[in-house]
Structure formats: structure tokens, C-alpha cells
PDB file of N, CA, C and O in Angstrom:
ATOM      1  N   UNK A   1       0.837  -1.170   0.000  1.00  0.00           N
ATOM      2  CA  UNK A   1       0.000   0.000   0.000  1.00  0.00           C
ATOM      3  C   UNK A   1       0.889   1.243   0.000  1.00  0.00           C
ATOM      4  O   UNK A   1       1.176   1.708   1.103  1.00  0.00           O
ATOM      5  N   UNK A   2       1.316   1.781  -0.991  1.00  0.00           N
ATOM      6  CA  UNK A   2       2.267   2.764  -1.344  1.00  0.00           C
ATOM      7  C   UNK A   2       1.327   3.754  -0.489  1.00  0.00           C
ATOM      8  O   UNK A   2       0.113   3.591  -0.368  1.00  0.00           O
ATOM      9  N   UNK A   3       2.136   4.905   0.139  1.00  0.00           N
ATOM     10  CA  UNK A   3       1.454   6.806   0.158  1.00  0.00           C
ATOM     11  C   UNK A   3       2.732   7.647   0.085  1.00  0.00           C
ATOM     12  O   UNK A   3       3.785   7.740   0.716  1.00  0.00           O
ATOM     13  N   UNK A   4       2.073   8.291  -1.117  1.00  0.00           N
ATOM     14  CA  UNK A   4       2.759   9.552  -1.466  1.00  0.00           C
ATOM     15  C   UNK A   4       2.571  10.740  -0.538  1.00  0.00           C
ATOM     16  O   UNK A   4       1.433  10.601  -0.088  1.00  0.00           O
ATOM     17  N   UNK A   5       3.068  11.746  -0.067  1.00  0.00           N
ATOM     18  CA  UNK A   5       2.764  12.921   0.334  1.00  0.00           C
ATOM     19  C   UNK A   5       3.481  13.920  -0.520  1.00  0.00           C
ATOM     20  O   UNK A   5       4.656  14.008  -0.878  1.00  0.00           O
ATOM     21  N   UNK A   6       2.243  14.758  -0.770  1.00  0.00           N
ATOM     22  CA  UNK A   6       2.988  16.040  -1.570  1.00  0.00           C
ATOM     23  C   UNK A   6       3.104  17.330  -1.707  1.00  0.00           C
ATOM     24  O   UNK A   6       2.307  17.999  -2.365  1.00  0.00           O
ATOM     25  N   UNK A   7       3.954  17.730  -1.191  1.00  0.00           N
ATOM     26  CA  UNK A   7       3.766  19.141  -0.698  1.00  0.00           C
ATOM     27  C   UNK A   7       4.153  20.421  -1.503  1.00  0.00           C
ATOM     28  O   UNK A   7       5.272  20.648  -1.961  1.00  0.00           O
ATOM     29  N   UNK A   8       2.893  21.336  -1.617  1.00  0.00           N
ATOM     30  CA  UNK A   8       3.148  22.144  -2.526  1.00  0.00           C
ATOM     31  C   UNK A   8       2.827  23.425  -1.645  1.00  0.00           C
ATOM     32  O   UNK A   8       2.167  23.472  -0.608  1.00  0.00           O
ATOM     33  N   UNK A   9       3.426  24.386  -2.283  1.00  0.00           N
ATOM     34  CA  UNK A   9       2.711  26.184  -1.704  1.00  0.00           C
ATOM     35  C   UNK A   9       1.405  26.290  -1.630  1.00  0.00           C
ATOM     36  O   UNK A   9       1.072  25.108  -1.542  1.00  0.00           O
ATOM     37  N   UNK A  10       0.769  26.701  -1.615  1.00  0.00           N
ATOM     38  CA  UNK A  10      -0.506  27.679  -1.698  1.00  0.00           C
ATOM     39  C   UNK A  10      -0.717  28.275  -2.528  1.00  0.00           C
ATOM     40  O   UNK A  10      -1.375  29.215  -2.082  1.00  0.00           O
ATOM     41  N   UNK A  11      -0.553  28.434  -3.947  1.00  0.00           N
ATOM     42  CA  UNK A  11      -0.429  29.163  -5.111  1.00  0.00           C
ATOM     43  C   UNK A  11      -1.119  29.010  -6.065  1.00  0.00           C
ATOM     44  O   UNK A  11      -0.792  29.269  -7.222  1.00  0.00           O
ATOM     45  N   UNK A  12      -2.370  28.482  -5.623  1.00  0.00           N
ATOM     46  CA  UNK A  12      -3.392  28.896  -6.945  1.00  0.00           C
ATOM     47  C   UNK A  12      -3.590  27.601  -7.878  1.00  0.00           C
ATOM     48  O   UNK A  12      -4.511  27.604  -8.694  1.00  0.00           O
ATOM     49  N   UNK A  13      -2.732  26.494  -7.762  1.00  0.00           N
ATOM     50  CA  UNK A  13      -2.957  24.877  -8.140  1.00  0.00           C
ATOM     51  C   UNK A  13      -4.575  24.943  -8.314  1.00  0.00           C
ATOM     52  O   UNK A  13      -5.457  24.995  -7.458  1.00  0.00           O
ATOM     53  N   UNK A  14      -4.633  24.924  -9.546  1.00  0.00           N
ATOM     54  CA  UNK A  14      -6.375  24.263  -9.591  1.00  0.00           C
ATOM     55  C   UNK A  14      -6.802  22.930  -9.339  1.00  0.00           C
ATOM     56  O   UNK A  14      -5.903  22.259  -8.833  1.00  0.00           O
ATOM     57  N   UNK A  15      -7.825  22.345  -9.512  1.00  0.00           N
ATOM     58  CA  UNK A  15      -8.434  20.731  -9.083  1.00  0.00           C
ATOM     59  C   UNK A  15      -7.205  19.920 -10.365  1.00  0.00           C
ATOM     60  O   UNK A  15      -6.372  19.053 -10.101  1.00  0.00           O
ATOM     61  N   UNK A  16      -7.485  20.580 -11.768  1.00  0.00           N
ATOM     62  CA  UNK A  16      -7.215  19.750 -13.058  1.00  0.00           C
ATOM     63  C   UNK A  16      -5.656  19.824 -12.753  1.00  0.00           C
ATOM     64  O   UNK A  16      -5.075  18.820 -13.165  1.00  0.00           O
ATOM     65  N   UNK A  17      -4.885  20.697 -12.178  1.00  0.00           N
ATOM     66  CA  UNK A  17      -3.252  20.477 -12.156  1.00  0.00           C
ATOM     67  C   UNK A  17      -2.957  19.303 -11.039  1.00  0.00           C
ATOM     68  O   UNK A  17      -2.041  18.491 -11.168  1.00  0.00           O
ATOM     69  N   UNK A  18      -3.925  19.332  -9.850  1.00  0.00           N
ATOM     70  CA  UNK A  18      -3.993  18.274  -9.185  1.00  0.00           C
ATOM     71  C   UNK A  18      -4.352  16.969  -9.262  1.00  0.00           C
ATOM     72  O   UNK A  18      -4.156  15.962  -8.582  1.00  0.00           O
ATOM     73  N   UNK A  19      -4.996  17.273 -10.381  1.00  0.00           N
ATOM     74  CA  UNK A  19      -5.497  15.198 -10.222  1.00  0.00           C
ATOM     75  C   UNK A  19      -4.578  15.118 -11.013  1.00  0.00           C
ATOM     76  O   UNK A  19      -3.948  14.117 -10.672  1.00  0.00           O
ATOM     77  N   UNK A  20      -3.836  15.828 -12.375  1.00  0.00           N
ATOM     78  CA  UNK A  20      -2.940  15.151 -13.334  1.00  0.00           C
ATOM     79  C   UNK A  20      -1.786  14.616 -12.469  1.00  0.00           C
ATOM     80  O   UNK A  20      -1.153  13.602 -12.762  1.00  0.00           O
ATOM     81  N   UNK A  21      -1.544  15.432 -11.299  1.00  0.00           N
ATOM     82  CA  UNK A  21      -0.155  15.217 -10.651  1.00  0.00           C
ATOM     83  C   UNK A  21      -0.533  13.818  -9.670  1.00  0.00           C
ATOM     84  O   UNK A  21       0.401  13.068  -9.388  1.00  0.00           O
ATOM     85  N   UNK A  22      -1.803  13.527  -9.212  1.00  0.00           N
ATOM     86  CA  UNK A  22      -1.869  12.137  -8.842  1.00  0.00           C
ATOM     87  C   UNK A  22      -2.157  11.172  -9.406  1.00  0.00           C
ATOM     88  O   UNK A  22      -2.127  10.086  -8.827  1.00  0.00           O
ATOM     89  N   UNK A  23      -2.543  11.302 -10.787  1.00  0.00           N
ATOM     90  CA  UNK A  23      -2.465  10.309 -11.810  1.00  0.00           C
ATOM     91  C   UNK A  23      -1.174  10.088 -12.406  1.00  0.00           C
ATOM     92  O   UNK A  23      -0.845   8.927 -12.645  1.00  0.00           O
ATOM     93  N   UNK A  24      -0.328  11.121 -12.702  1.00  0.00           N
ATOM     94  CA  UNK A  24       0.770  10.920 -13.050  1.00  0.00           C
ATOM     95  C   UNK A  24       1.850  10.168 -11.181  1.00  0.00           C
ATOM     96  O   UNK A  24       2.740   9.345 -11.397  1.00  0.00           O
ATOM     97  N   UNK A  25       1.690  10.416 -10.282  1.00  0.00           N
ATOM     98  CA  UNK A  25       2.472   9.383  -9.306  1.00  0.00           C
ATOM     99  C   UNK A  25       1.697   7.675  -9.571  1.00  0.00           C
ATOM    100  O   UNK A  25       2.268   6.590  -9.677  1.00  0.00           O
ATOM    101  N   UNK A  26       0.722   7.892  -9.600  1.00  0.00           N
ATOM    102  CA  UNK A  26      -0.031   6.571  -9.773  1.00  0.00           C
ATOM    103  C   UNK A  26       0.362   5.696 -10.619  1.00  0.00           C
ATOM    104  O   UNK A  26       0.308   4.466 -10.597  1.00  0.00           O
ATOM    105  N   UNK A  27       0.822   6.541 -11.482  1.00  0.00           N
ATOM    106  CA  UNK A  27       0.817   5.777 -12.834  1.00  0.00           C
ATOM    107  C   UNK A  27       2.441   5.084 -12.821  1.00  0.00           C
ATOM    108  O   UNK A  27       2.783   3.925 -13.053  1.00  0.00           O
ATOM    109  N   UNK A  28       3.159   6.134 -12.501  1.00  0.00           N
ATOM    110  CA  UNK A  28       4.889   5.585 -12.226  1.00  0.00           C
ATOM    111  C   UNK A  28       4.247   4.819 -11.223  1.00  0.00           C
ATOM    112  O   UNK A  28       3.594   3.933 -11.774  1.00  0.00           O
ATOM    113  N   UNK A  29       4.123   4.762  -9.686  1.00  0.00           N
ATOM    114  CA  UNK A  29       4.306   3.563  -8.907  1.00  0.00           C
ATOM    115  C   UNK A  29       3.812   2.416  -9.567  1.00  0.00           C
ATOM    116  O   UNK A  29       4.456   1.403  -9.295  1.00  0.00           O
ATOM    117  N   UNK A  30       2.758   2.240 -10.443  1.00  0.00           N
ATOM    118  CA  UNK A  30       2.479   0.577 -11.364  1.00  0.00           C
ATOM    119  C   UNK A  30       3.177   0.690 -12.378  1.00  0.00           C
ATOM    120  O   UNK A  30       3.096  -0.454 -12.826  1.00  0.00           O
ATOM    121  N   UNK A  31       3.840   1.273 -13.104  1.00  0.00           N
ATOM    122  CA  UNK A  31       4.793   0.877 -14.491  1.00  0.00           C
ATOM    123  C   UNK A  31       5.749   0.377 -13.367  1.00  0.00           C
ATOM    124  O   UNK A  31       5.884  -0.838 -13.228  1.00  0.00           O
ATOM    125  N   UNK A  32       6.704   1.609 -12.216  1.00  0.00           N
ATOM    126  CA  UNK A  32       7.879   0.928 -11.883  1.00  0.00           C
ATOM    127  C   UNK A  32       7.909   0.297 -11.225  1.00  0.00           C
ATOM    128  O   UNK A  32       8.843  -0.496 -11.345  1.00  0.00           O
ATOM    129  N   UNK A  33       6.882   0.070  -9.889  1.00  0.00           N
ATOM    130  CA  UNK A  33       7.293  -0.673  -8.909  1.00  0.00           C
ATOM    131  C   UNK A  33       6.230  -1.755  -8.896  1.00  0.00           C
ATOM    132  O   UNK A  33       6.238  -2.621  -8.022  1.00  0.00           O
ATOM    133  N   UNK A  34       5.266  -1.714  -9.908  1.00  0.00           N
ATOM    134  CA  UNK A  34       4.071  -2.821  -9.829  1.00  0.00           C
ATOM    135  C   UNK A  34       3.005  -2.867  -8.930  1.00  0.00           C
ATOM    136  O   UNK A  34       2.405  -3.896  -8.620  1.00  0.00           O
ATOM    137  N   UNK A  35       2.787  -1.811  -8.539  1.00  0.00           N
ATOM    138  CA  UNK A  35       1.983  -1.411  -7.489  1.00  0.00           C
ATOM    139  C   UNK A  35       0.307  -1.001  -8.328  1.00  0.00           C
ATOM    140  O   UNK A  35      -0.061  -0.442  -9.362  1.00  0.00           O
ATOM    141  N   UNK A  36      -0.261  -1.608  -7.261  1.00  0.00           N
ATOM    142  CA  UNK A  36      -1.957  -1.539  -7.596  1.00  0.00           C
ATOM    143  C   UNK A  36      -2.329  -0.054  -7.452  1.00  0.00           C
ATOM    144  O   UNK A  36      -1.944   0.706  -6.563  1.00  0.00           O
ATOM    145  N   UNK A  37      -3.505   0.345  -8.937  1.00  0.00           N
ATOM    146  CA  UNK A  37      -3.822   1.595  -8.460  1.00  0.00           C
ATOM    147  C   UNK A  37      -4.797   1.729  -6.891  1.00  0.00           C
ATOM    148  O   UNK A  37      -4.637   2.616  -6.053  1.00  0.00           O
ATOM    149  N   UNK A  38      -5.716   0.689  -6.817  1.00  0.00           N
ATOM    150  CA  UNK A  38      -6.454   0.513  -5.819  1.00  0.00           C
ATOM    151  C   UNK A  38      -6.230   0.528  -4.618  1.00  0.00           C
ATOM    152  O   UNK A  38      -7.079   0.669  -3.738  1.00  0.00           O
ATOM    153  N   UNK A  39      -4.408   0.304  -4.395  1.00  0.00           N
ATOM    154  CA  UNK A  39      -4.333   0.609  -3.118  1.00  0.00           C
ATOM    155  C   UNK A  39      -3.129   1.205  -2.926  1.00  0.00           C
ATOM    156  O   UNK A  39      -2.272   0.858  -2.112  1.00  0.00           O
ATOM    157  N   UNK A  40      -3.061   2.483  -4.009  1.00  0.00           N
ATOM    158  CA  UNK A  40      -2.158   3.532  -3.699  1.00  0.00           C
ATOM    159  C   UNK A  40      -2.850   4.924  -3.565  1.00  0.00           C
ATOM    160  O   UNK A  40      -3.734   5.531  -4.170  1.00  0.00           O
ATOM    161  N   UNK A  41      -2.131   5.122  -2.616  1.00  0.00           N
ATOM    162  CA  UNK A  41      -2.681   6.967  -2.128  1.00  0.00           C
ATOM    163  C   UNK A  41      -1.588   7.731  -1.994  1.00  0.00           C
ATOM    164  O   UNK A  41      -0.467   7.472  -1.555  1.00  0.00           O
ATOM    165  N   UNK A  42      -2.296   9.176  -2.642  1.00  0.00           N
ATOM    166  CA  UNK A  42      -1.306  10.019  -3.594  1.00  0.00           C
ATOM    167  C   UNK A  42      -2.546  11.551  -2.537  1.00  0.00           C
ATOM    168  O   UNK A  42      -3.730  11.880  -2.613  1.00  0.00           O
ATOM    169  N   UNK A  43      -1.159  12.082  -1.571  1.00  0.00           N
ATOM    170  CA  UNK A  43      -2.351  13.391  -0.918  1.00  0.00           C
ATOM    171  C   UNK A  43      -1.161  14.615  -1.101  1.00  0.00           C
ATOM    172  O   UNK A  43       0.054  14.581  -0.903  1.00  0.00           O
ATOM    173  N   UNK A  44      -1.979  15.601  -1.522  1.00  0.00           N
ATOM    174  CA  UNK A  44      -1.586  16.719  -1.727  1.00  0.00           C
ATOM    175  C   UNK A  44      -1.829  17.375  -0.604  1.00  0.00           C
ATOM    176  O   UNK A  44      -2.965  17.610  -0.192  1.00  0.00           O
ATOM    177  N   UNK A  45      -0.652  17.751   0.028  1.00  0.00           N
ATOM    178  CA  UNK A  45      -0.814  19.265   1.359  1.00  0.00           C
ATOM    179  C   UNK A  45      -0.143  20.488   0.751  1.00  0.00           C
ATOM    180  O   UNK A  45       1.046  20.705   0.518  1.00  0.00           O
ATOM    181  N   UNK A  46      -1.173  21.188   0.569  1.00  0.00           N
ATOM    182  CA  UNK A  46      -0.646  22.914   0.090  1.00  0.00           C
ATOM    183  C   UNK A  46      -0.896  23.532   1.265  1.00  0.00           C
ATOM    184  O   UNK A  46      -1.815  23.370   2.068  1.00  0.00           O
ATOM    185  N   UNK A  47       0.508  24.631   1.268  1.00  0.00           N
ATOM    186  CA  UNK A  47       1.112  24.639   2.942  1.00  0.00           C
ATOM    187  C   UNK A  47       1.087  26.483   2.840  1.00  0.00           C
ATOM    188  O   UNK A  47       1.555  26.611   1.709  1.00  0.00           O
ATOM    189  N   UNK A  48       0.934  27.323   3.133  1.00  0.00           N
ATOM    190  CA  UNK A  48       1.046  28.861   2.991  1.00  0.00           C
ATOM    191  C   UNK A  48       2.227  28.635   2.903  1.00  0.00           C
ATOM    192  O   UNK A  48       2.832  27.613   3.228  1.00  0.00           O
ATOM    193  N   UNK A  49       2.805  30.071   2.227  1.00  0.00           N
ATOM    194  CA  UNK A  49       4.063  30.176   1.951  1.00  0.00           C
ATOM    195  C   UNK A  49       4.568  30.786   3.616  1.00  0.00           C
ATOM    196  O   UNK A  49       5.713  30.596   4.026  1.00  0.00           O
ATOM    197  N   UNK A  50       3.564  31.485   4.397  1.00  0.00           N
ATOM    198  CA  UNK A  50       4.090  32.051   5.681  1.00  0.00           C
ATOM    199  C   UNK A  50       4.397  30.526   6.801  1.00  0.00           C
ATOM    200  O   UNK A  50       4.783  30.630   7.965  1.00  0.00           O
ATOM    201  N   UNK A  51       4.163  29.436   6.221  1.00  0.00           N
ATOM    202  CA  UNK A  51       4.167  28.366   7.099  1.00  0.00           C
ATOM    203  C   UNK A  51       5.707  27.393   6.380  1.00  0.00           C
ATOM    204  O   UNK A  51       6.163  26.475   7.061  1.00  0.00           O
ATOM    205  N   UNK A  52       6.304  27.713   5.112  1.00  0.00           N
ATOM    206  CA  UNK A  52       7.528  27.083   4.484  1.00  0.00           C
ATOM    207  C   UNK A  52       8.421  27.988   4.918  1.00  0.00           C
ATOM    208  O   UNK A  52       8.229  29.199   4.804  1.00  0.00           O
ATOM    209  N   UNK A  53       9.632  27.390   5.532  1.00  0.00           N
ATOM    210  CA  UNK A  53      10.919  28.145   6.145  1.00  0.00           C
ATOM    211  C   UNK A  53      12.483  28.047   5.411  1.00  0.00           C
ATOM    212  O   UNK A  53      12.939  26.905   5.358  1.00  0.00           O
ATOM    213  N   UNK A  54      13.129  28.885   4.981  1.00  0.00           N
ATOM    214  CA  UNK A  54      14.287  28.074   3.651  1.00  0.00           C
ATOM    215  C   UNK A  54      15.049  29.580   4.663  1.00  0.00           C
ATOM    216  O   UNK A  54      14.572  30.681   4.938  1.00  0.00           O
ATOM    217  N   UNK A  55      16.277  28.993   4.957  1.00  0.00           N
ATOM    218  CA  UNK A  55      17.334  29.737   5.025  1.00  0.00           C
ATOM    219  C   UNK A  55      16.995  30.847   6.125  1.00  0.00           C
ATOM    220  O   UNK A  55      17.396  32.010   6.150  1.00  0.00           O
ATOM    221  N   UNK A  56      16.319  30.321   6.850  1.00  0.00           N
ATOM    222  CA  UNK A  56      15.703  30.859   8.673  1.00  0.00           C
ATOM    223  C   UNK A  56      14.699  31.979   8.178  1.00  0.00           C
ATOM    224  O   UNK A  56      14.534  32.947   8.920  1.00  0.00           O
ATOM    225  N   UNK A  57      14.043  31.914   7.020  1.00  0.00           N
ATOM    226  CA  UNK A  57      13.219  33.095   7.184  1.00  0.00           C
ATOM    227  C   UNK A  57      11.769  31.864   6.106  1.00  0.00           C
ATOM    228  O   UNK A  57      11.852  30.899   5.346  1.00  0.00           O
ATOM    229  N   UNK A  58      10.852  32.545   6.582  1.00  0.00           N
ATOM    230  CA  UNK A  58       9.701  32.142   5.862  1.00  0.00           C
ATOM    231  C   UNK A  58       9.882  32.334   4.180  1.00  0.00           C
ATOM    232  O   UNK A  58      10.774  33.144   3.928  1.00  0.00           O
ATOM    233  N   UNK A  59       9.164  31.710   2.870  1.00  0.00           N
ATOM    234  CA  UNK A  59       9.192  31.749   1.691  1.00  0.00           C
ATOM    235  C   UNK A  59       8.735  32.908   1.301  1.00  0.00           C
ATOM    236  O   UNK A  59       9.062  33.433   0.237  1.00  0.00           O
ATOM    237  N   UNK A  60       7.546  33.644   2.544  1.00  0.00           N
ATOM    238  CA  UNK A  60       6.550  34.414   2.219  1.00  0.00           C
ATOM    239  C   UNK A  60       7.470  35.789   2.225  1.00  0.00           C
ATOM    240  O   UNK A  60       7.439  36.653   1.348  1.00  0.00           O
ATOM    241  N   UNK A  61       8.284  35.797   3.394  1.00  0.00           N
ATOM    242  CA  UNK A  61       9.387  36.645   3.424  1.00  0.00           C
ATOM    243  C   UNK A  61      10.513  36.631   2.679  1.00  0.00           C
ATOM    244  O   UNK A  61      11.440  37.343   3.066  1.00  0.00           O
ATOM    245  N   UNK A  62      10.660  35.934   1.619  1.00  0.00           N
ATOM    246  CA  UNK A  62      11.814  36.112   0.939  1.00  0.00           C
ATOM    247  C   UNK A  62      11.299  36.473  -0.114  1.00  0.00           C
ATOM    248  O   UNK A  62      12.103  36.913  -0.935  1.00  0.00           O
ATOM    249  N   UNK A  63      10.160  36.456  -0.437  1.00  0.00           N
ATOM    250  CA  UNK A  63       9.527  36.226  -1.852  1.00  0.00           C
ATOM    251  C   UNK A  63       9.428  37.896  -2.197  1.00  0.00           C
ATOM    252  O   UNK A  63       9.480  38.291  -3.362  1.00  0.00           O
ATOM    253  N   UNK A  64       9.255  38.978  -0.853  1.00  0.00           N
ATOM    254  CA  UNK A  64       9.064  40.200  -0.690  1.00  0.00           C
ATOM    255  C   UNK A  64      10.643  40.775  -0.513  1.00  0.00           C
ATOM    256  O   UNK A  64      10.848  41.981  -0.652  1.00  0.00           O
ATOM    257  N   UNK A  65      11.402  40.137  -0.298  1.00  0.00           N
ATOM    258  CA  UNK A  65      12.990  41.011  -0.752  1.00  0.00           C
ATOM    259  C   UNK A  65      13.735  41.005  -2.261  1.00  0.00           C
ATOM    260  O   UNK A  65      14.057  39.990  -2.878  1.00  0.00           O
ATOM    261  N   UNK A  66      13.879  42.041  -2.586  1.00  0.00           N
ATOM    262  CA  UNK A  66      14.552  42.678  -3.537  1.00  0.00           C
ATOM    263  C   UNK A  66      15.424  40.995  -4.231  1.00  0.00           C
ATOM    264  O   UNK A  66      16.151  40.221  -3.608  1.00  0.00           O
ATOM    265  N   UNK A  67      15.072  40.942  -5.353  1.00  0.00           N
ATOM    266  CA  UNK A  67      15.595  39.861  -6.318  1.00  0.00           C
ATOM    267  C   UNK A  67      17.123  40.357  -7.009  1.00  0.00           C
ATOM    268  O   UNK A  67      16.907  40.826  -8.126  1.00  0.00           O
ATOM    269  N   UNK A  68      18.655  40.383  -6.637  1.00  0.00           N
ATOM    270  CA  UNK A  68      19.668  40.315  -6.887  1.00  0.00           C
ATOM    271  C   UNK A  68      19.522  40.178  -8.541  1.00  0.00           C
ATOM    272  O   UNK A  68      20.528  40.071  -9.243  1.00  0.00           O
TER     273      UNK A  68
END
């Protein structure tokens, strides 16, 4: 019983970008590893960017400083 977890931002992902992206894991775990679609689960957690942390500061806060 494979589970994927998948974690994305908060950014506006519609339903149709989401199911392609769990049909497309679904589909690799039975080509590669032979795994049943029936008892694989594929969950998407979209996380605020004020809740993702990269380099001690939030995403939400970096995303608002000046781009080098």
C-alpha cells in the first residue's frame, strides 16, 4: 500500500493540475514498482508560503525582498 505525500505552496494549483499530478504518481508507482492503483494513495498538502521556512526566514518573506 504505497502513500505519497505532496507538498506544494498555496499558489493557486487548480483541481485539473492536481489530479494530473496524482495520476501521473499513480501511474509511475504501477509501471515501476508494480503497485496496484487501488491501493495507492497520492495526498496533496498545500502549505502557505508564511508556514515554508528556507534559510531561517519564511518563503513568504523572501519572496518580498529585492531579487539580486
Amino acid at each position: 500500500m504505497p502513500y505519497v505525500n505532496v507538498r506544494i505552496f498555496e499558489n493557486n494549483v487548480t483541481a485539473e493540475q492536481k489530479s494530473e499530478v496524482i495520476a501521473g504518481i499513480t501511474d509511475v508507482l504501477v509501471r515501476v514498482l508494480d503497485k496496484r492503483p487501488e491501493t495507492t494513495f497520492v495526498v496533496i498538502d498545500e502549505v502557505p508560503q508564511e508556514n515554508w521556512g528556507y534559510k531561517g526566514k519564511s518563503v513568504a518573506e523572501l519572496a518580498k525582498q529585492p531579487k539580486d
